[in-house]
C-alpha positions in Angstrom: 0.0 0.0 0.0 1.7 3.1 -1.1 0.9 5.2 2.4 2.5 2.8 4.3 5.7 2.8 1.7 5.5 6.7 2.3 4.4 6.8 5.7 7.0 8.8 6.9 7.0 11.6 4.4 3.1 11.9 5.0 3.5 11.9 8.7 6.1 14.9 8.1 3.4 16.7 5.8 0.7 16.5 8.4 3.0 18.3 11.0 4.1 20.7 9.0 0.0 21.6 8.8 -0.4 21.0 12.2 2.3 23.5 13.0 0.7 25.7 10.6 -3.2 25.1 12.0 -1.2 25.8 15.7 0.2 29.1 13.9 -3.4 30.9 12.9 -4.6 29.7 17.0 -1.5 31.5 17.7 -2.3 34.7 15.7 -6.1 34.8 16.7 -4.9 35.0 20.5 -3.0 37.7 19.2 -5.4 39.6 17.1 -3.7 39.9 13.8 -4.3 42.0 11.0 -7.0 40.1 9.0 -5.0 40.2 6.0 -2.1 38.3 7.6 -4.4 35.8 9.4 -6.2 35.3 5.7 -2.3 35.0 4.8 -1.9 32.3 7.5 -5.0 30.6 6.6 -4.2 30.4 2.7 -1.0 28.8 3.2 -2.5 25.5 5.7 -5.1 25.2 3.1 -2.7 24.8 0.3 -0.7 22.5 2.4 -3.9 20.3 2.9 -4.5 20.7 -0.9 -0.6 19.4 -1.6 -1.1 16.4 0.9 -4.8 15.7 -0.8 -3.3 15.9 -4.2 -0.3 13.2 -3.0 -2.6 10.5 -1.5 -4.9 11.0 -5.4 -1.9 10.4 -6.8 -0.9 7.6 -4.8 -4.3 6.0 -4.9 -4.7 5.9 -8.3 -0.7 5.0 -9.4 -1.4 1.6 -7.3 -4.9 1.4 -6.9 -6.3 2.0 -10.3 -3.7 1.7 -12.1 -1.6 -2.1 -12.0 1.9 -0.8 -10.4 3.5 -3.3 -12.8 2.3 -1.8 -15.4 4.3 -0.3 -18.2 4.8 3.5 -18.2 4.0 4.2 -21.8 0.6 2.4 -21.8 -2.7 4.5 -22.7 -3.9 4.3 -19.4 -0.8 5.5 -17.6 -0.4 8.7 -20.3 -4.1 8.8 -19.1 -3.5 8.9 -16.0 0.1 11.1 -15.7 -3.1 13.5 -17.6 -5.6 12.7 -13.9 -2.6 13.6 -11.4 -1.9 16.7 -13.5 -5.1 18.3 -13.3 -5.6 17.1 -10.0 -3.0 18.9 -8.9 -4.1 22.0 -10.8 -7.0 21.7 -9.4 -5.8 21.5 -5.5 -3.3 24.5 -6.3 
């Protein structure tokens, strides 16, 4: 299962948002200015976004996809396609 293979680098990720999440509580204690609180907020949301966009991508380069597969087929060309606008999407 590809999330345990990466489990470390996802468990980094989802720090790195927590620290982030822990970062806006931090501000609103200390009433910002809303435009660097909306600042704050923008950045943990794309964080999310980037971490979303990895587990899609993960999903469906082993789960939808045969991992054995060869790289060139029309489904993987389809799918490089799915992953790309997936992360579009989530930017």
């Amino acid at each position: 299962m590809h999330t345990v293979k990466d489990k470390a680098k996802l468990i980094l990720r989802v720090r790195r948002i927590r620290g982030q999440v822990e970062a806006i509580e931090r501000a609103l204690e200390a009433d910002p200015e809303c435009s660097d609180l909306l600042q704050l907020i923008t950045a943990a949301r794309g964080a999310m976004n980037g971490l979303m966009a990895e587990l899609l991508e993960g999903h469906i380069r082993f789960h939808v996809l045969d991992p054995g597969q060869k790289t060139s087929s029309e489904q993987a060309l389809a799918a490089d396609e799915l992953v790309d606008i997936i992360r579009s999407y989530l930017k």
